[in-house]
N, C-alpha and C positions, 0 to 999 in steps of 0.2 A: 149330567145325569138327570133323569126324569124324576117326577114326586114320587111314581112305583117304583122303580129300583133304587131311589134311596132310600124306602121302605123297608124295601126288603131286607137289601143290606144290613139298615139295621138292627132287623128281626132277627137278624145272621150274626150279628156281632151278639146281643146279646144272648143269643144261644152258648155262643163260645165262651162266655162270660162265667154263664152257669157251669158250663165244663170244666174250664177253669179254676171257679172256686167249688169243684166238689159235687155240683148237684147234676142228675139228669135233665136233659131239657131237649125239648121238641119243637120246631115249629110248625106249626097249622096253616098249609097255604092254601087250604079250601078256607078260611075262614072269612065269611062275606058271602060268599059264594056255595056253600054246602045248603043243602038243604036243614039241619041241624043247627043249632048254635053251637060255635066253633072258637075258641079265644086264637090269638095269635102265636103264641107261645103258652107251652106246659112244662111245669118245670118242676120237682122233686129233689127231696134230699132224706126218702126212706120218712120222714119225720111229720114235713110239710110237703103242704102240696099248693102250689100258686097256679091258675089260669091269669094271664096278661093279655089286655087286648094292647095292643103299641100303638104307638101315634107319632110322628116325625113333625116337625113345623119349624120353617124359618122367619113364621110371624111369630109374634111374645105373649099370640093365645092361639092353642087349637081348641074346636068344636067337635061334640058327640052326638047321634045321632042319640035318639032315649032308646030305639028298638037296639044299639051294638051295644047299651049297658043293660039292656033286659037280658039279650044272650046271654052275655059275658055272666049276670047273676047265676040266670038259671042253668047255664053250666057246670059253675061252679059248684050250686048247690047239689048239683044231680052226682057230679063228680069227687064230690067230696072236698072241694079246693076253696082258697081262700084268693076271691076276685080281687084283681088290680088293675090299675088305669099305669101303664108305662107310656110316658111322652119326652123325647128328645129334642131339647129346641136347640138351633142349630146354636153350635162351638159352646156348648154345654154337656154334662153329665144328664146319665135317663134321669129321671125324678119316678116316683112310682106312688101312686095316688089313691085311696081308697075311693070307691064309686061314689060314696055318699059326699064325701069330702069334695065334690064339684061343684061349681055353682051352678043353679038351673035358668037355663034361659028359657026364651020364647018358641023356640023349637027342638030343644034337646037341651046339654051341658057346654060348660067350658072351663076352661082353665088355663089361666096365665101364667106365664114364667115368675111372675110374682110371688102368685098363689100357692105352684108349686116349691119355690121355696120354703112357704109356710108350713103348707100343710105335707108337703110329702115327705119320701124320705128319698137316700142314694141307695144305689144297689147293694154297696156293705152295709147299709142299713136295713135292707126286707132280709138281707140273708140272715141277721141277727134278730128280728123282732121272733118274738114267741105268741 
């Protein structure tokens, strides 16, 4: 399977995820590619409302560009949503990362499977945070 369709996939999986436990959830497959700032997943539960930009890696750090956390902000803000960094690192659980909570590199962000240990949280964890 290629980087893109295990992307997708799963952006798909976690769509089902949110179904699953209750909440509405969409995903945005113009995102990258719309003219707009686009998150990867939207997702509701009447109460909250989360924009996720996803990230998949079978290295033990993936890299942000600073223009996909600017969308993702200014989406967020426009939309009323509370921005997250979801990243997947392979035969792991999502981790879900506040944007600020990345470290900044020389060309954008990152974040290591380490890191997100620390600093994130699990998916029954954002569905619980207030």
């Amino acid at each position: 399977m290629n980087r893109k369709s295990k992307g997708i996939n799963a952006e798909r999986d976690l769509v089902h995820m949110f179904w699953d436990s209750g909440w509405a959830a969409v995903r945005t497959p113009a995102s990258g590619a719309a003219r707009f700032p686009c998150p990867d997943v939207i997702a509701s539960n009447r109460v909250r409302k989360l924009a996720i930009e996803c990230k998949t890696s079978r290295d033990k750090a993936k890299y942000f560009q600073e223009g996909d956390l600017d969308g993702l902000k200014g989406f967020a803000t426009a939309f009323g949503a509370e921005p997250w960094v979801g990243v997947k690192f392979n035969n792991q659980k999502w981790f879900f990362v506040a944007p600020e909570d990345l470290q900044k590199t020389q060309k954008g962000f990152c974040i290591t499977l380490n890191s997100a240990k620390v600093k994130g949280v699990l998916f029954e964890e954002l569905l619980q945070e207030d």
